[in-house]
VODO-551610 format. One record per residue (C-alpha): residue in three letters; residue number from 1; x, z, y negated. Coordinates in steps of 0.25 Angstrom, whole numbers, plus 5000, padded with zeros to 4 digits. Each point is the difference from the previous one (the first is absolute). Layout:
# residues N
  resn  resi    c1    c3    c2
   ALA   NUM     X     Z     Y
...
END
This chain:
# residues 116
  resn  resi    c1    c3    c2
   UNK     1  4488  4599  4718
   UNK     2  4994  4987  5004
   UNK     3  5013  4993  4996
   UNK     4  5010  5011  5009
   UNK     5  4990  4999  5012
   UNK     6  5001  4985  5002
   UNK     7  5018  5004  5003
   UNK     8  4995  5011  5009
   UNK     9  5006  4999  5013
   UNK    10  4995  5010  5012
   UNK    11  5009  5001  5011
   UNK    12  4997  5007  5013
   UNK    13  5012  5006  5008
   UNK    14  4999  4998  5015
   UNK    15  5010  5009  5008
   UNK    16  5009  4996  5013
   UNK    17  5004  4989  4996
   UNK    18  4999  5004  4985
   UNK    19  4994  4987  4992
   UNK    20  4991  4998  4989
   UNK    21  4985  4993  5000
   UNK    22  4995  4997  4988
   UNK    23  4986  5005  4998
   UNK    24  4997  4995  4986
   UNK    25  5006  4991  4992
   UNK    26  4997  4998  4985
   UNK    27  4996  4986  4995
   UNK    28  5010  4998  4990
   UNK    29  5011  5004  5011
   UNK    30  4994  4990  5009
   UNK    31  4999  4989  4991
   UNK    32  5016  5003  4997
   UNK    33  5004  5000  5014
   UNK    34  4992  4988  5003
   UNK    35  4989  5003  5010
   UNK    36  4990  5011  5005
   UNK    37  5008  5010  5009
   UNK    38  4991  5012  5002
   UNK    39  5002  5006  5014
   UNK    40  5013  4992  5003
   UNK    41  5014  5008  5001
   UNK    42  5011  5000  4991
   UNK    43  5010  4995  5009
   UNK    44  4990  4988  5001
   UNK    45  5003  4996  4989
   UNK    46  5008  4991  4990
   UNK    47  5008  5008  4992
   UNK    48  5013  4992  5002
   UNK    49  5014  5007  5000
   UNK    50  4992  5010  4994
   UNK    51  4992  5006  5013
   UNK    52  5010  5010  5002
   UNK    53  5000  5007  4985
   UNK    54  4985  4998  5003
   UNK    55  5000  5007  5013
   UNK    56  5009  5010  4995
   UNK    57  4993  5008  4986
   UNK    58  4989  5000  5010
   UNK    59  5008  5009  5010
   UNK    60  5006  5007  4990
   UNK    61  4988  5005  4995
   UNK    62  4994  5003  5015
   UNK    63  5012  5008  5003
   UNK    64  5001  5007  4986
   UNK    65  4986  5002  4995
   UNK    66  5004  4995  4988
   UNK    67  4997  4990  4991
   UNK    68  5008  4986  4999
   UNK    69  5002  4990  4990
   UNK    70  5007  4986  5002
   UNK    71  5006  4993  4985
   UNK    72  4998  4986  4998
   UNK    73  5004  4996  5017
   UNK    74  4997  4984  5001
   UNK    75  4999  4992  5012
   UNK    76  4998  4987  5003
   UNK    77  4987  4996  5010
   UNK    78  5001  4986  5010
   UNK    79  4991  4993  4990
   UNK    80  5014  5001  4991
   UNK    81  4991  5008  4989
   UNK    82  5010  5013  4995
   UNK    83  4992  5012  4997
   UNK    84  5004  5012  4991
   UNK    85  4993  5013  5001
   UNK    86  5001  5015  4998
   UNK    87  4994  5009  5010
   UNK    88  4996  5014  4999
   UNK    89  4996  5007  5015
   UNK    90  4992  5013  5001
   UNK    91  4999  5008  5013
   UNK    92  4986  5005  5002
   UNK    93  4999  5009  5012
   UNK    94  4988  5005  5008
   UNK    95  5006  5014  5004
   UNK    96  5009  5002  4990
   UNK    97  5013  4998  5007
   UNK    98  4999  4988  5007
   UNK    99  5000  4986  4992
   UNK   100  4990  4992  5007
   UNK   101  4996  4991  4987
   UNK   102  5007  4994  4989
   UNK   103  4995  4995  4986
   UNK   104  5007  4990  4994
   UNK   105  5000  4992  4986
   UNK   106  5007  4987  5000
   UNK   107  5001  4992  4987
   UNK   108  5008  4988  5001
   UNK   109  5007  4997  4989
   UNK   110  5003  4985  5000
   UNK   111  4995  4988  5010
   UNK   112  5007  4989  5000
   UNK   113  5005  4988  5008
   UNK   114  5014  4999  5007
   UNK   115  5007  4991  4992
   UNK   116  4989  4998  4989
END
C-alpha cells in the first residue's frame, strides 16, 4: 500500500463555478509533476495542451458518478520536461448522490526532456 499511496491524488469538487482543489497530493506524483501543489486548483496548473482532457475525465466522472480512466496522455510542461502518465479517478460522495470528492491515481509512465 505505501507504494499506491504515494500516486494518490484527492481532489475536492467545488460547485458554481465547478473546479477542482487538490486536497492531497502523493509524493511520488509531486516529484513527477515537478512541485508541491496541495491546495492549488487544476486549472492552475501546467498540464500543457493537455488541460482540457484533464479538466474533462474530471467532469465526466462528476456528472456520471463513475469511474474514469485516461491511457498513456502526455503533455509537455513550460520547463520543456514531457510527462507521460495514466490516471485513474474515483468519485467519493458524502451523501451518496452528489460527487463532492475525487481520488485519483496518477502513475507517470515516462519523464523526459523536450528534445533529449
Amino acid at each position: 500500500m505505501k507504494g499506491f499511496l504515494a500516486h494518490v491524488v484527492l481532489i475536492e469538487v467545488e460547485q458554481n463555478p465547478q473546479r477542482y482543489r487538490i486536497r492531497l497530493m502523493g509524493t511520488a506524483f509531486a516529484e513527477q509533476y515537478g512541485e508541491e501543489v496541495t491546495e492549488k486548483y487544476l486549472d492552475e496548473l501546467d498540464f500543457g495542451d493537455a488541460m482540457p482532457g484533464v479538466l474533462a475525465i474530471y467532469d465526466r466522472v462528476v456528472a456520471v458518478g463513475e469511474p474514469g480512466y485516461t491511457k498513456a496522455t502526455s503533455y509537455k510542461k513550460a520547463d520543456g520536461r514531457v510527462i507521460r502518465f495514466e490516471r485513474i479517478a474515483l468519485p467519493l460522495s458524502e451523501d451518496g448522490a452528489t460527487v463532492n470528492m475525487i481520488m485519483s491515481c496518477v502513475v507517470a509512465l515516462r519523464i523526459r526532456r523536450s528534445g533529449a
